[in-house]
VMD Tcl script that draws the C-alpha trace (Angstrom):
set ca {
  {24.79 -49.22 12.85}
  {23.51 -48.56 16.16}
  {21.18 -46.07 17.51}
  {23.24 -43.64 18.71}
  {24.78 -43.43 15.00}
  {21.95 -43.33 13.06}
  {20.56 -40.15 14.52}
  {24.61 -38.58 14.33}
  {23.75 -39.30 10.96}
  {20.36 -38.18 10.75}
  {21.19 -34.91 11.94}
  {24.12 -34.73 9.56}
  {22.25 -35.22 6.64}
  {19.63 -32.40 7.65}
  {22.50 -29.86 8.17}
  {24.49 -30.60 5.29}
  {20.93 -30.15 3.13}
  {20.48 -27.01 5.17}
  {23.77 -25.94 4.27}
  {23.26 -26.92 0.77}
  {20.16 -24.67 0.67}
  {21.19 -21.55 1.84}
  {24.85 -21.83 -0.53}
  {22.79 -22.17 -3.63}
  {20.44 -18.80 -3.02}
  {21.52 -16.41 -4.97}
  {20.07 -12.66 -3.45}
  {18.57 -10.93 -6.31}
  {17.70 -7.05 -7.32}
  {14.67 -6.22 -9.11}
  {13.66 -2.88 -10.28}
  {9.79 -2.44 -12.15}
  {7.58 0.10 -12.80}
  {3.97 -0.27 -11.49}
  {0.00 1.20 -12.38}
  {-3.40 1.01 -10.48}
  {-6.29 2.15 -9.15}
  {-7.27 3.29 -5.29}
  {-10.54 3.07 -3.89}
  {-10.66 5.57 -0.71}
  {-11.99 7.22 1.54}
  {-11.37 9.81 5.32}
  {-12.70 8.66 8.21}
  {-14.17 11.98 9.98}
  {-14.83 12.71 13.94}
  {-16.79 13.33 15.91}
  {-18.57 15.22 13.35}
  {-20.28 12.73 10.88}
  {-19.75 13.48 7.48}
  {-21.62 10.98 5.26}
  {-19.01 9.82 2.48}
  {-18.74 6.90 -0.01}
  {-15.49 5.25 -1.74}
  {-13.48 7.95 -4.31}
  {-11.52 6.29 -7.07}
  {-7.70 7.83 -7.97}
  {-4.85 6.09 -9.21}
  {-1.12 5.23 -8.58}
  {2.00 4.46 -10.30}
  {5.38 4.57 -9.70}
  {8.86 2.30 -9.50}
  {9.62 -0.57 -7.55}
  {12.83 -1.87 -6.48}
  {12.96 -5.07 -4.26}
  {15.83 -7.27 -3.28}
  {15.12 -10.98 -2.34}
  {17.50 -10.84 0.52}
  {16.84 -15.00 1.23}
  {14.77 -17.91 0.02}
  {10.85 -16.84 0.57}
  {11.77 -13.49 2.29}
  {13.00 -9.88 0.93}
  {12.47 -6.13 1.13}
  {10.63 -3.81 -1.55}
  {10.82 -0.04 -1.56}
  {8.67 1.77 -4.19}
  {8.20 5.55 -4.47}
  {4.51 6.26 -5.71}
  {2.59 9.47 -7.24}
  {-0.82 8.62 -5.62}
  {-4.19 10.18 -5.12}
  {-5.89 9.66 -2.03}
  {-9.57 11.79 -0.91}
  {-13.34 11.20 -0.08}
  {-16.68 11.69 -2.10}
  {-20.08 12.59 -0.06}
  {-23.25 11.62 -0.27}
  {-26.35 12.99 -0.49}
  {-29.98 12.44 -0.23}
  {-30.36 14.79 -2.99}
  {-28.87 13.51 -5.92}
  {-28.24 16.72 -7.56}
  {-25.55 17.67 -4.91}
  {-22.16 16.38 -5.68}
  {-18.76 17.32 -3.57}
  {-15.24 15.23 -3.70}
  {-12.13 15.91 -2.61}
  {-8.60 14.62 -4.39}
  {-5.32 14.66 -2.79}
  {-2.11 13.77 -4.65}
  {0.44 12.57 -3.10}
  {3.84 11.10 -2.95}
  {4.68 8.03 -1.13}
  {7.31 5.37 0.04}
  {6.14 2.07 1.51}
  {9.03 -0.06 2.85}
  {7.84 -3.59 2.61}
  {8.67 -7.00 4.02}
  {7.99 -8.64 0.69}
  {7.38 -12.23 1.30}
  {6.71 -14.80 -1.33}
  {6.26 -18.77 -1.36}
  {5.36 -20.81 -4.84}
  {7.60 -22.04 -7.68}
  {10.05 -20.95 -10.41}
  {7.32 -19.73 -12.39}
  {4.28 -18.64 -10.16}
  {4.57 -17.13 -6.50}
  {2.29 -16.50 -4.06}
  {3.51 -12.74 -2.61}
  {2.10 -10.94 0.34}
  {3.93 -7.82 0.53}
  {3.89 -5.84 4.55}
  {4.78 -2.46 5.77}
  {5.22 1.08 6.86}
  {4.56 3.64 4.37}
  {5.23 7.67 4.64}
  {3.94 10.65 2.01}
  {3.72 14.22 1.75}
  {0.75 15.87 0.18}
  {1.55 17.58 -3.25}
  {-1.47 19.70 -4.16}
  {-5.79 18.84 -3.92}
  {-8.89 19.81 -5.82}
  {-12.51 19.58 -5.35}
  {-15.67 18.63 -7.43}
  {-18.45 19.98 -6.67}
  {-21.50 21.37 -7.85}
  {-23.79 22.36 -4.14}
  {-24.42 26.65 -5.90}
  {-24.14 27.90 -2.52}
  {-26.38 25.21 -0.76}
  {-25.40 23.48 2.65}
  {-27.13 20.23 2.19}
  {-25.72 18.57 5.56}
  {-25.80 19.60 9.00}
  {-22.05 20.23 9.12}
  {-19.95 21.34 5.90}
  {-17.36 22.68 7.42}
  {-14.87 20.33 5.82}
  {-15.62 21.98 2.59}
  {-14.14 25.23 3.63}
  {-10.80 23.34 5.15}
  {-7.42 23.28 2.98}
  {-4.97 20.22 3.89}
  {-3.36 21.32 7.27}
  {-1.29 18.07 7.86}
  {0.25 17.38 4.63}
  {2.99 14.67 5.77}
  {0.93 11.15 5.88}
  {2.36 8.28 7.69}
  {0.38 4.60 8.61}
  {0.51 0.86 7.39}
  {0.01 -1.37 4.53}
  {-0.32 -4.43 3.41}
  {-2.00 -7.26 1.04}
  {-1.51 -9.99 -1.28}
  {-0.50 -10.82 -4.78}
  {0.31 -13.19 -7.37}
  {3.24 -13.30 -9.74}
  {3.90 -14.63 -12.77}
  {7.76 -15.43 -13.62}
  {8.78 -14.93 -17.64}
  {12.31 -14.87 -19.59}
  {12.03 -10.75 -19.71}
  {10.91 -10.27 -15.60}
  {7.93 -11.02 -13.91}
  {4.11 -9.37 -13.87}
  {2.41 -9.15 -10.56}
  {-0.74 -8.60 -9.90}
  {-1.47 -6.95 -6.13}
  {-4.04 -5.84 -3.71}
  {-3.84 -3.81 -0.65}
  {-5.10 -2.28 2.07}
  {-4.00 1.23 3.63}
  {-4.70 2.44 7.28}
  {-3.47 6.04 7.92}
  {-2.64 6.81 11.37}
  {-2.07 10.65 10.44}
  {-5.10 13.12 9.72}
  {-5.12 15.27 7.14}
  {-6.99 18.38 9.54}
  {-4.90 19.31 12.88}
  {-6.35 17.46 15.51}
  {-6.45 19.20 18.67}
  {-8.47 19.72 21.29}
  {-9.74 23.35 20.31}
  {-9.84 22.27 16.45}
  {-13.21 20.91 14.62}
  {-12.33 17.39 14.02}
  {-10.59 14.80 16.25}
  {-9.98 12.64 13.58}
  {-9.56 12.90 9.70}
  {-7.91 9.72 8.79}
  {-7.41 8.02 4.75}
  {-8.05 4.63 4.80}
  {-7.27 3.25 1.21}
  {-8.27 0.17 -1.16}
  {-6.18 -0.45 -3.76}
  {-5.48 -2.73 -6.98}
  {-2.32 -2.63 -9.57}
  {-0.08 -4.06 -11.70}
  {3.50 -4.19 -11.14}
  {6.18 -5.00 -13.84}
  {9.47 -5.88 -12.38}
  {13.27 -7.29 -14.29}
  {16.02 -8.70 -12.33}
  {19.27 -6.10 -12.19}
  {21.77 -8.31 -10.37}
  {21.44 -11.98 -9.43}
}
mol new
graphics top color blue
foreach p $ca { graphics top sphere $p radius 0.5 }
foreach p [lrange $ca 0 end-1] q [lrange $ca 1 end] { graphics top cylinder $p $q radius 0.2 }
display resetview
């Protein structure tokens, strides 16, 4: 065989396996239900507003479709509650904020591993709309910063947009597959109109967050 043959049959070889690969995919649709915890927090200016991570939760249903070996899409549509929690010097004062909201992240869900056990990292923009807040508090009248005029402010921007994104791990049985996820959440909206004439430039959510996602194949 000469030269010239063995790489025609080189190449060959590597296209029929390539071939061979992307014939025995099989696209598949998954739908799950999912449960966590958020760890968050609004990012004020230019007024300072000294604040500290608020815990909330989320849930809600997932439905991804493995369009191709290592690479899909997920959709999920969340109940979720965002806010902040001050601080104080005097720990007698206590304010938080909760907002609930509902989301949709569309995600480029990637995922690399075996049959049984994936590495996932799951990418994406994400869009919500405010559904109601409440506040803790317990200040009896007191101002104890220099500027509380947050406390006095309802939600004026209650449509949230920004990005996400994080890792995961999954774990493939007979009856679906458990995931286990972490992510991070940058909000390019405000919550407080942001004008030039209004009291804060900036009143973005920037979110930590931690859950459990439960997911069963519909069509393979």
């Amino acid at each position: 065989m000469t030269k010239k043959q063995l790489i025609t049959t080189i190449l060959c070889l590597f296209a029929t396996a390539g071939l061979a690969q992307n014939t025995t995919f099989k696209p598949e649709l998954a739908l799950g239900v999912s449960f966590g915890t958020n760890f968050s927090n609004i990012s004020f200016a230019p007024y300072t507003v000294n604040t500290k991570m608020k815990m909330g939760y989320n849930g809600g249903l997932t439905l991804r479709w493995n369009t191709e070996k290592n690479l899909g899409l997920q959709a999920e549509i969340n109940y979720t509650q965002y806010g902040w929690e001050e601080k104080f010097d005097d720990p007698q004062y206590k304010y938080s904020r909760t907002i609930n909201y509902i989301d949709l992240p569309i995600l480029t869900h990637i995922y690399f591993g075996s049959k049984h056990f994936k590495v996932i990292f799951n990418m994406g923009p994400k869009i919500g709309y405010a559904l109601s807040e409440s506040t803790d508090s317990n200040l009896n009248g007191a101002k104890p910063n220099n500027d509380n005029t947050q406390h006095d402010m309802a939600i004026e921007k209650k449509f949230d947009w920004g990005l996400c994104g994080g890792p995961g791990i999954e774990l493939h049985t007979g009856i679906g597959s458990l995931i286990l996820e972490g992510r991070y959440y940058y909000a390019l909206g405000d919550i407080f109109n942001s004008r030039k004439q209004d009291h804060f430039s900036r009143s973005s959510s920037q979110v930590i967050s931690a859950k459990v996602t439960y997911v069963f194949p519909i069509r393979k």
